[in-house]
C-alpha positions as CSV (number, residue, x, y, z in Angstrom):
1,X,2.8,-13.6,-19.9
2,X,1.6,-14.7,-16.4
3,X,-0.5,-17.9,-16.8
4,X,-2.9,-16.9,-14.3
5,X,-3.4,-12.4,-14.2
6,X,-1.3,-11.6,-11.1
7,X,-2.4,-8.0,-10.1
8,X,-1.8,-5.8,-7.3
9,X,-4.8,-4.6,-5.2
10,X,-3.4,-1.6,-4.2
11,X,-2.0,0.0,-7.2
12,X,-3.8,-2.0,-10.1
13,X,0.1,-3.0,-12.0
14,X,-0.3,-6.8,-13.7
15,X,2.2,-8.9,-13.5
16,X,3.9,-9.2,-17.2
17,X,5.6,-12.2,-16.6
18,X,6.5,-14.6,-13.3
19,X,10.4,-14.2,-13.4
20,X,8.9,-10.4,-12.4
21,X,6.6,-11.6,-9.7
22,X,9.6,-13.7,-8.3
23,X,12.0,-10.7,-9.0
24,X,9.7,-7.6,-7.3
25,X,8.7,-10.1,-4.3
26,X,5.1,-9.7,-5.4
27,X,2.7,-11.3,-2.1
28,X,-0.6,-12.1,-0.7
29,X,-1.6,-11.8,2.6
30,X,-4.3,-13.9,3.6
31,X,-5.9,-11.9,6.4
32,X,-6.3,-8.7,4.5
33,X,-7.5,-10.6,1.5
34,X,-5.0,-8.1,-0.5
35,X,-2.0,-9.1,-3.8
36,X,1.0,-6.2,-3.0
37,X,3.0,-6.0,-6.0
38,X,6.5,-5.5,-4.5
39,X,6.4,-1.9,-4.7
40,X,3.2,-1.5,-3.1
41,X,4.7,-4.0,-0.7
42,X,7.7,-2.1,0.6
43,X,5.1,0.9,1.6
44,X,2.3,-0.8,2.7
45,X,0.2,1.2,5.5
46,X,-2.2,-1.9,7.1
47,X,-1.5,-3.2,9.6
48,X,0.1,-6.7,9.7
49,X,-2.4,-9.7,10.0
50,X,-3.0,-12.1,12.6
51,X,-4.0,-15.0,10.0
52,X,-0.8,-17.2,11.3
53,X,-1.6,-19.0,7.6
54,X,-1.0,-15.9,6.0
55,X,2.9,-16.5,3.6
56,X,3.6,-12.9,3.6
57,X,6.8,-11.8,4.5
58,X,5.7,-8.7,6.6
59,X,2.9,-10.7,8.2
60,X,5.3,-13.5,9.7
61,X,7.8,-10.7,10.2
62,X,5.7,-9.3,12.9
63,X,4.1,-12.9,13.8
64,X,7.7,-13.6,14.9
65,X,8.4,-10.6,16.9
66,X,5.4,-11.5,19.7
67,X,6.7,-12.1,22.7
68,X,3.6,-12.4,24.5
């Protein structure tokens, strides 16, 4: 089991172990205050945010695409 409960905002799953956190590409994003399991991440409808702290992938992703 997860040491610390590792569940997604959006679709309420929990984490059963951290190989599947790694595996499913589980994230947080800092701006939205919101855990994606990796499911929930691949179909996420916000918006990317503008927190340029914020780890997750689609966040920098888009961070990196501004040209302006």
């Amino acid at each position: 089991m997860v040491q610390e409960e590792v569940k997604c905002d959006k679709c309420g799953k929990i984490a059963e172990t951290i190989e599947q956190v790694e595996n499913e590409n589980w994230e947080y994003c800092e701006g939205l205050k919101v855990q994606f399991c990796g499911e929930c991440r691949e179909k996420r409808e916000e918006p990317p945010c503008t927190n340029s702290q914020c780890q997750a992938d689609v966040c920098y992703d888009a961070r990196e695409e501004r040209t302006d």
